[in-house]
Backbone as a printed PyTorch tensor [residue, N CA C, xyz], in Angstrom:
tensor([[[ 84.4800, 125.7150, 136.2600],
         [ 85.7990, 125.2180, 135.9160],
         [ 85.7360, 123.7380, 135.5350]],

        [[ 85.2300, 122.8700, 136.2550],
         [ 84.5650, 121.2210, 135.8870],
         [ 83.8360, 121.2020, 134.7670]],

        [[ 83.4210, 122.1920, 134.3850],
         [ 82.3800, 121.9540, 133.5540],
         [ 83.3020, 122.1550, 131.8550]],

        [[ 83.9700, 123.3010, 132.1280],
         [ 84.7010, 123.3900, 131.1080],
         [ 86.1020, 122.4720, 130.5430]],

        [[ 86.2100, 121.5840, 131.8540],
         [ 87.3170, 120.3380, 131.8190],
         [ 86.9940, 119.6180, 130.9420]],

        [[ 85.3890, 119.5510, 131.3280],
         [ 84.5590, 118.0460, 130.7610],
         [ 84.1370, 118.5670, 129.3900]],

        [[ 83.8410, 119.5750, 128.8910],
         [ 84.5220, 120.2040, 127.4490],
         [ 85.1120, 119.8400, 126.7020]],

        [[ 86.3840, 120.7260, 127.7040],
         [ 87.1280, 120.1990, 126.6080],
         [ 87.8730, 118.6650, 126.4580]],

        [[ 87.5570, 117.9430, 127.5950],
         [ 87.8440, 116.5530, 126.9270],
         [ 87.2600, 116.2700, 126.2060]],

        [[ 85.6870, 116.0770, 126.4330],
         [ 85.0530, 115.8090, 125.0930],
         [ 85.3670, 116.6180, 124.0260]],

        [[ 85.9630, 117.4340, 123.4770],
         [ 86.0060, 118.1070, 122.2920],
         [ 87.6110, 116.6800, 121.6820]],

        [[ 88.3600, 117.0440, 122.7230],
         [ 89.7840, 116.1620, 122.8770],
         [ 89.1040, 114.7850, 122.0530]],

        [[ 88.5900, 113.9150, 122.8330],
         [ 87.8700, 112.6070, 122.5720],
         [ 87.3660, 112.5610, 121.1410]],

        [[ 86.3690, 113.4670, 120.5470],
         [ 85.9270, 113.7000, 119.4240],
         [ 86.6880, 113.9380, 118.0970]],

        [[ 87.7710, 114.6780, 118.7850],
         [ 88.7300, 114.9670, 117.7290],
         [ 89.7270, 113.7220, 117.3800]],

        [[ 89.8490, 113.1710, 118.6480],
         [ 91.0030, 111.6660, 118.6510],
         [ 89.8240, 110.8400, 117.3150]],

        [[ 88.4700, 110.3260, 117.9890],
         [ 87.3700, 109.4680, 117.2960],
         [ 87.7430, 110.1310, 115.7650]],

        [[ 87.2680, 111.3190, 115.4440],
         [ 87.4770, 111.7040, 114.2780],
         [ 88.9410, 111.2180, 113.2710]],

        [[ 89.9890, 111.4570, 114.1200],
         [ 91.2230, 111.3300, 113.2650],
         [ 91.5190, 109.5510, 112.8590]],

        [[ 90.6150, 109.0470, 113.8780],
         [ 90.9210, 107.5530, 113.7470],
         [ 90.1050, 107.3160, 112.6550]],

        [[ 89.1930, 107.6290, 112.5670],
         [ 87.8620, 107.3160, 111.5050],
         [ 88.7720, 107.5370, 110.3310]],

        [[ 89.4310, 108.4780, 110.2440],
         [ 90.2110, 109.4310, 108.8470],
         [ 91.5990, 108.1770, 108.4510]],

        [[ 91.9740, 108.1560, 109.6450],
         [ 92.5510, 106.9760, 109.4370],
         [ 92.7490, 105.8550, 108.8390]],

        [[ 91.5450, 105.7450, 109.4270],
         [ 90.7870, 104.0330, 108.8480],
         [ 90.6960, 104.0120, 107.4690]],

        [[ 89.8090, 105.0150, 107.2450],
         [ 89.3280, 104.9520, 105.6640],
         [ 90.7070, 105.7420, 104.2690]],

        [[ 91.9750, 106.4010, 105.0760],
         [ 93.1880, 106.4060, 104.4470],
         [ 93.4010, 104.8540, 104.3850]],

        [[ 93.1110, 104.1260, 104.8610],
         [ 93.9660, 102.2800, 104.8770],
         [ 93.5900, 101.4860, 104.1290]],

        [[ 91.8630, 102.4280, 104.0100],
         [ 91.5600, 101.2540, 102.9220],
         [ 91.5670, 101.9330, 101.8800]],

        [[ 91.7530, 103.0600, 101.8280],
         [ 92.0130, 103.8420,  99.9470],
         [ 93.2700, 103.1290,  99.8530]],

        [[ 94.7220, 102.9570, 100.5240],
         [ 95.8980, 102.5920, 100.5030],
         [ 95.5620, 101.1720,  99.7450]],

        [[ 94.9350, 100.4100, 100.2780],
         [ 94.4910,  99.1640, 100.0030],
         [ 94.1560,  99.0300,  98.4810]],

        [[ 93.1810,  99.6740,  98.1160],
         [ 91.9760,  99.9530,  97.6370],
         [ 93.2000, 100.2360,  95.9410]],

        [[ 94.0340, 101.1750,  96.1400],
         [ 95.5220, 101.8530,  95.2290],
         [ 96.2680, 100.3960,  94.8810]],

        [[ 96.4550, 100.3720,  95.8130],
         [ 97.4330,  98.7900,  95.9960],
         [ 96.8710,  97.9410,  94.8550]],

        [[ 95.6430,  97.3940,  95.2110],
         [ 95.2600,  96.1320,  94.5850],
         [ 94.9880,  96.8350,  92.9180]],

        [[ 94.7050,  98.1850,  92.9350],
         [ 94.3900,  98.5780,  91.2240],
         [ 95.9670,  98.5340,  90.8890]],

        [[ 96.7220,  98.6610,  91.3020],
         [ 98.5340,  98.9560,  90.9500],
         [ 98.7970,  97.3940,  90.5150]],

        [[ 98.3200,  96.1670,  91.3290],
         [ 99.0270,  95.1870,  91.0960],
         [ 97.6110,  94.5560,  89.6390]],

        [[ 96.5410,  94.6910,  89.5070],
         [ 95.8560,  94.6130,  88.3560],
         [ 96.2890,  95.3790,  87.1470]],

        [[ 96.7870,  96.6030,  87.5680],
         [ 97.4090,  97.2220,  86.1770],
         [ 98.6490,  96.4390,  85.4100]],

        [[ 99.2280,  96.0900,  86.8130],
         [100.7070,  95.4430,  86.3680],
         [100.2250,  93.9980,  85.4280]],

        [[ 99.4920,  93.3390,  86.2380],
         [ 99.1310,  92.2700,  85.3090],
         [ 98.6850,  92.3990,  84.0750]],

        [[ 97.7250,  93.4810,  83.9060],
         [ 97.2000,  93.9340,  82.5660],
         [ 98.3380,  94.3740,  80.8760]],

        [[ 99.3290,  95.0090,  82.1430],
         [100.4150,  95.3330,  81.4360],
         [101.3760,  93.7460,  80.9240]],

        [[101.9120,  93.1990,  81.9100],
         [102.3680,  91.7810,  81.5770],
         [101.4390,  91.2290,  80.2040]],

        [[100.1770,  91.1460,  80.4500],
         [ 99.4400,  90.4470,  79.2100],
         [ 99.7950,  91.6530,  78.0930]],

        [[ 99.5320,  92.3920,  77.8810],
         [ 99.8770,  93.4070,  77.0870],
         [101.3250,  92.8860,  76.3830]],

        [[102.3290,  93.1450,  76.9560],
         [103.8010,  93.0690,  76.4380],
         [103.6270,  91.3960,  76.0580]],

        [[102.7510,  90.4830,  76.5990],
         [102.6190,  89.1000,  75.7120],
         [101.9970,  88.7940,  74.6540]],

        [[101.3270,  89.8180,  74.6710],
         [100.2470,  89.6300,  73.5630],
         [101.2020,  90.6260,  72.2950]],

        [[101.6260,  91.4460,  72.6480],
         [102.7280,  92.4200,  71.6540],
         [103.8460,  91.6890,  71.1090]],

        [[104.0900,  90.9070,  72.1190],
         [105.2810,  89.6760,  71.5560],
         [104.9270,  89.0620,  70.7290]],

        [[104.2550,  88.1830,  70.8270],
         [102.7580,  86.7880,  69.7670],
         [102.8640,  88.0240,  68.5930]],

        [[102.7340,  88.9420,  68.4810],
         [102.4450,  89.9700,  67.3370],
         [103.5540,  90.1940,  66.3330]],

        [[104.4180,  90.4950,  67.1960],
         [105.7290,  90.5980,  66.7920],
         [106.3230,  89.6830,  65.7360]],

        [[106.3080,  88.5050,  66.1630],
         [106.4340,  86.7970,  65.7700],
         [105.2970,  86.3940,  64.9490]],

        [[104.6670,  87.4150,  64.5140],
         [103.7280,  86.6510,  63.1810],
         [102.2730,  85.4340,  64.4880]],

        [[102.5510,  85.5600,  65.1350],
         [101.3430,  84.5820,  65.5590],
         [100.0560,  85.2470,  65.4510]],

        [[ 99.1790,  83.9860,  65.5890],
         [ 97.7960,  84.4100,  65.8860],
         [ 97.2060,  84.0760,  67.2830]],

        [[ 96.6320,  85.4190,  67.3530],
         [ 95.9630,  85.1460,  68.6720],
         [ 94.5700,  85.0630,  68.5830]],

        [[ 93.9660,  83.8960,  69.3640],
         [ 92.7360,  83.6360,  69.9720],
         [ 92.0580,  83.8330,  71.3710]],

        [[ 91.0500,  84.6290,  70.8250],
         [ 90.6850,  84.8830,  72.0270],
         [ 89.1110,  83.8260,  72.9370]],

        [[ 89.3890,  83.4860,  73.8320],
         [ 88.0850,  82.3320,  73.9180],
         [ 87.2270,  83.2510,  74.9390]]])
């Protein structure tokens, strides 16, 4: 009966360790989304500036 306590906690324990691990690495994909979302946005901003300059006859240089 002890033996099967100590079982299944450890199974308990393993499964907690596991979900945290799963966790963790959901936080940094979250992260990971995040920072490509706010690079797109910027990419986009230059985009709609550079479409403007176009619009208006300018020239653009690129250095």
């Amino acid at each position: 009966m002890l033996k099967k306590a100590a079982d299944t906690a450890a199974y308990i324990v393993a499964e907690a360790e596991n979900k945290s691990y799963l966790a963790v690495e959901a936080c940094k994909e979250t992260e990971r989304f995040s920072r490509l979302a706010e690079e797109n946005d910027a990419m986009l901003l230059l985009a709609e500036e550079l479409y403007k300059q176009c619009l208006r006859g300018e020239t653009l240089k690129w250095a």
